[in-house]
N, C-alpha and C positions, 0 to 999 in steps of 0.2 A: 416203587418201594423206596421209602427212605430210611436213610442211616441215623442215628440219632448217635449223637459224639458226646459223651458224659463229659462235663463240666469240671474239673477239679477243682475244690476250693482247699486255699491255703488257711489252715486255723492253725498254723505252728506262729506267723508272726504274731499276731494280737494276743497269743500265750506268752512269748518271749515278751516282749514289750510289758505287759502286766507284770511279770517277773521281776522285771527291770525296774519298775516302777516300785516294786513292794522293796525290791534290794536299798534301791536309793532312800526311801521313807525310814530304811532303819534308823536305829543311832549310830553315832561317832563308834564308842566301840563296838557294834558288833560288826560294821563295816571294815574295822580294825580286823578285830578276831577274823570274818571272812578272809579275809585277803590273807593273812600269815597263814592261813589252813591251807588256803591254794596254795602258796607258793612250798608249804611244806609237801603236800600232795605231788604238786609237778615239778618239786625235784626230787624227789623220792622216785617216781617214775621216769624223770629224765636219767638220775644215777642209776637206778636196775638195769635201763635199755644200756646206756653209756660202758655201765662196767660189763654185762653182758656180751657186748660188742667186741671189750679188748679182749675180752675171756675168752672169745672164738679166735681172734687173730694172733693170740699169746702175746700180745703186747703190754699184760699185765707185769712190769719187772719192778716198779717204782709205783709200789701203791701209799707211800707216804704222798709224793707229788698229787695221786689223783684225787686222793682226802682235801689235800690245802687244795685242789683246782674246785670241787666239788663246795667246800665252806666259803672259799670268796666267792665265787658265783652266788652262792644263797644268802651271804652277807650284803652284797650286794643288790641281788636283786630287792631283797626285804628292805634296806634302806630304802633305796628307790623307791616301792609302792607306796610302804608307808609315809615317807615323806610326801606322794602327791596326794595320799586319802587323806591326810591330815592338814594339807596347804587348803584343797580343794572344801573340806568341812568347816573350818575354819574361818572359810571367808566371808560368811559373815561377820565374822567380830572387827574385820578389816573395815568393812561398810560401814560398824558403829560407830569407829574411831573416824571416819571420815566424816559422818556425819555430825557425829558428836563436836568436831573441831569446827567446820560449816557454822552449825548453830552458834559455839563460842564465840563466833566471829560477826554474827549477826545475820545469820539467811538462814532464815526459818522456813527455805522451803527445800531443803534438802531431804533427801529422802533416800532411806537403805534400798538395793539391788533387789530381785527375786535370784537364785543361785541354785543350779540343778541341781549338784552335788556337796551337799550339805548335812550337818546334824540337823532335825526337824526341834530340839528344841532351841536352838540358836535363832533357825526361820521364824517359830510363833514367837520369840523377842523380840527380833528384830518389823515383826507387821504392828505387835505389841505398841514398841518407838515408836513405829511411823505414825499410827491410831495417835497416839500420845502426841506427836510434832501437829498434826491435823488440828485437834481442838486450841493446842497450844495457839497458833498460827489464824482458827477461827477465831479466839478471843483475843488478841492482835487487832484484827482489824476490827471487831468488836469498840475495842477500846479507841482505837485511831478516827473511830465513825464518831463518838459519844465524846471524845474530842476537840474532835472536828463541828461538832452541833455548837460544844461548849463556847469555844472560841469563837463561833461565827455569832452567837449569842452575845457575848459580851463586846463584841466589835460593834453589833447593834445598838446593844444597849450604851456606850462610849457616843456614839452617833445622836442617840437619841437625846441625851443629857447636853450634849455639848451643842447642841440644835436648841435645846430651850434655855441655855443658859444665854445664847447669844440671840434667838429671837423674843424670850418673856426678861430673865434675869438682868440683863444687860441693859436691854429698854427701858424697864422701871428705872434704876438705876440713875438711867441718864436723862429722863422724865427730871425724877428729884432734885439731881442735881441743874437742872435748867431753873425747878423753882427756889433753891438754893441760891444758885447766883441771882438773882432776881432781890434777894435778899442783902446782897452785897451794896448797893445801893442805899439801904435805908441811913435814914438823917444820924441815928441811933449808935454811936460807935460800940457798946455794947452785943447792937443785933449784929452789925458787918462784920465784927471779930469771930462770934460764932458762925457765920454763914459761911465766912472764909475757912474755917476749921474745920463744916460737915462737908463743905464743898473737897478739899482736901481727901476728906475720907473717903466719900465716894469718889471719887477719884482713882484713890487706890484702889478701893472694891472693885472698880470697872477693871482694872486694868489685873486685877487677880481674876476676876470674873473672865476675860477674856485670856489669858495664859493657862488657866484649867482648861478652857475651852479647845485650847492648840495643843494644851496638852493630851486630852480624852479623844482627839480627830484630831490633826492639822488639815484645814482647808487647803494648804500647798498641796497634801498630797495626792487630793482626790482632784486636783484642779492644771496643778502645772508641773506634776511628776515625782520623782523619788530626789530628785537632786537638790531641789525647791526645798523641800520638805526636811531634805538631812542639813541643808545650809542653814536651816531656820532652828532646828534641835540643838546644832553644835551651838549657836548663837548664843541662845536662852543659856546652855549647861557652860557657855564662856562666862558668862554674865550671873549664874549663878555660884560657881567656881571660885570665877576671877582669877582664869588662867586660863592662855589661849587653847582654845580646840578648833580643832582643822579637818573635816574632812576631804582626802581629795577622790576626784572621781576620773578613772581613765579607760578608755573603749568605750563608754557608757552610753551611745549616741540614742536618742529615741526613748519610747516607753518598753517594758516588758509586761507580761501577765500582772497585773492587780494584785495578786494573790502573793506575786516575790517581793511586788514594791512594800507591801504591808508588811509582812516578816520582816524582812531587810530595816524597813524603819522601825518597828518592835524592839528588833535588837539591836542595833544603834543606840534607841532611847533608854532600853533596861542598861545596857553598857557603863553608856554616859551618866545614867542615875545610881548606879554601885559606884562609880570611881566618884562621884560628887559625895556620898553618903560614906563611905568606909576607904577609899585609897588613901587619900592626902595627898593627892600628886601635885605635882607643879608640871607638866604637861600632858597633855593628849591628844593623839593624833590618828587619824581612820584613814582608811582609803576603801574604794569598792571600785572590780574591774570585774568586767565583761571576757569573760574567755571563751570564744567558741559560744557552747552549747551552755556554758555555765555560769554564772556570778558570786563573785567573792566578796564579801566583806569582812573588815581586819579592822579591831577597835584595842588601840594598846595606849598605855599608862604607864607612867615611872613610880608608880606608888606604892604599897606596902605590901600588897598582894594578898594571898589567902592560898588558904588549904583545900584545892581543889575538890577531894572528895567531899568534906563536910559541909559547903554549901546547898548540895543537893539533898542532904537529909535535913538541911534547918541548921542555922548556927549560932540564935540567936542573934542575929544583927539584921534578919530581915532579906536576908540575900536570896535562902534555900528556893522559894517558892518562886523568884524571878527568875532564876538559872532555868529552876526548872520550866516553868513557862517560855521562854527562850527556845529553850531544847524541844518541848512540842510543838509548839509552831514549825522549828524549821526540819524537825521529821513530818512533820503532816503536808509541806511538797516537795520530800525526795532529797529533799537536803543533811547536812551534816552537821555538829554544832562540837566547835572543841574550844575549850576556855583552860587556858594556861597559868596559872595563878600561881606557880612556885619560880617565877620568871625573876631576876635578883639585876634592876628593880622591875616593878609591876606586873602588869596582868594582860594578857592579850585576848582575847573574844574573836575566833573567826567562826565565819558561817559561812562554805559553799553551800550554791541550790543548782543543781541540774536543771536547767530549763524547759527541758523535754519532758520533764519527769510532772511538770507541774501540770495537773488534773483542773480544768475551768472549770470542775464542777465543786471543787472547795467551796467552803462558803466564806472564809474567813476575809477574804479580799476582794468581795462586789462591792464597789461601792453604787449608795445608792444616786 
């Protein structure tokens, strides 16, 4: 014979728990209103038992005292509750302000909390943001990729031109002028005066021909590094100028990523091409170091300076679209780009790049 032992099943929990679940989904105030009903309810029954109790022992002598003992307790306690239903509800708006200040500050991947005990329409806000930081964040990178093509595009196409000005442009060029001088010879002082005059010209042409060329690529930098390459910028932008420019270079030993040398030279050469076009300076001087995991370069001037904000909108003198080119490049590896132009005198242009930060898969810095 067997006993068979009845199983009890508990169905109070998962009713409580659902309960619980529906209490929290209210809103702010009925969550409110609940709670001040309780606390009026149990102390309503705490004071019945309470005065009940003196009532038997005749301790009742002083029922002004039990009044004030009975209204601070319940002043209290309702402080109490209601101030943690309403810290607890609230905090999401804590979350927005955090995030909100995140974003302001540039991390667009911040994102509001989930929070048990909450108003439920502060929560659909707050998924509302987050939904809203997401696409923000996808078209971000969106932009940073389209970019990133753009720039890696024109660093080709820079390549490409300065590749045939120096294998076809250049050549002809120096072709002509071989049969030019050729011409310098004749018996004819007439023909020698002009052949000495085209020779001249092409001359200069070559030599304009070949500084576009360094200018659209430097062959230094794809060949003997970043240091090569800024010695050869300042030179040119000295000799442009006709005032000394200096960069120096300290920790710098070796090569880094392709992709810093190219930025770092970009903005050296935009630099040195604003202070040449609109400073007026009578000096300039750069330095670029090695820190760690990082590299700095610092490009400052004694000159007239500018109104920070308004170059990046266009300021008509041609600046707006440099800065701004500038500033994508050294966000597109991880870098920072701050230009100081209310500087009494001149303008300072740094650019840190985290090294780690820098992705080989950029295109803008393979060279071929």
């Amino acid at each position: 014979m067997t006993t068979t032992i009845p199983q009890s099943t508990d169905t109070s929990r998962p009713h409580l728990q659902h309960v619980a679940q529906q209490l929290l989904a209210l809103p702010i105030v009925w969550k409110a209103l609940i709670a001040n009903a309780a606390i009026v309810v149990l102390g309503a029954i705490a004071g019945t038992w309470f005065t009940v109790y003196l009532v038997r022992r005749g301790a009742l002598e002083n029922q002004a005292w039990l009044m004030l003992v009975f209204a601070g307790i319940g002043i209290l306690l309702s402080v109490l509750l209601n101030y943690w239903i309403l810290k607890a509800a609230f905090e999401p708006l804590e979350n927005l302000e955090r995030v909100a200040d995140a974003v302001r500050h540039g991390d667009y991947s911040a994102r509001t909390d989930p929070t048990v005990f909450s108003d439920p329409q502060l929560e659909r806000f707050g998924e509302s943001f987050n939904r809203a930081l997401d696409v923000i964040e996808q078209d971000r990178e969106h932009i940073r990729q389209l970019a990133d093509r753009v720039i890696g595009a024109q660093e080709d196409e820079r390549k490409r031109i300065a590749r045939e000005l120096h294998d076809d442009t250049a050549q002809v060029l120096f072709a002509q002028l071989l049969r030019v001088s050729a011409l310098s010879s004749s018996p004819h002082p007439e023909v020698r005066q002009s052949a000495e005059e085209m020779g001249e010209m092409m001359s200069e042409a070559m030599e304009s021909v070949r500084r576009l060329g360094h200018e659209l690529r430097p062959p230094a930098l794809d060949d003997l590094g970043l240091r090569a390459a800024l010695d050869d910028v300042a030179a040119r932008m000295s000799e442009k100028m006709g005032i000394p420019v200096e960069i120096r270079m300290s920790d710098f030993r070796g090569r880094v990523d392709p992709a810093v040398e190219l930025v770092l030279y970009r903005v050296a050469q935009e630099a040195l091409t604003n202070t040449w076009k609109h400073a007026r300076a009578t000096r300039v001087e750069g330095s670029i170091m090695r820190d760690g995991d990082a590299v700095t370069l610092v490009i400052e001037d004694d000159g007239v300076g500018f109104d920070p904000e308004s170059p990046r909108t266009g300021d008509g003198r041609g600046m707006g679209l440099g800065l701004f080119g500038m500033a994508e490049r050294v966000e597109l590896v991880g870098g920072t780009l701050n230009v100081d132009g209310g500087r009494n005198p001149g303008t300072r242009v740094t650019a840190r790049i985290p090294l780690s930060e820098c992705e080989p898969e950029h295109q803008i810095a393979r060279a071929d």
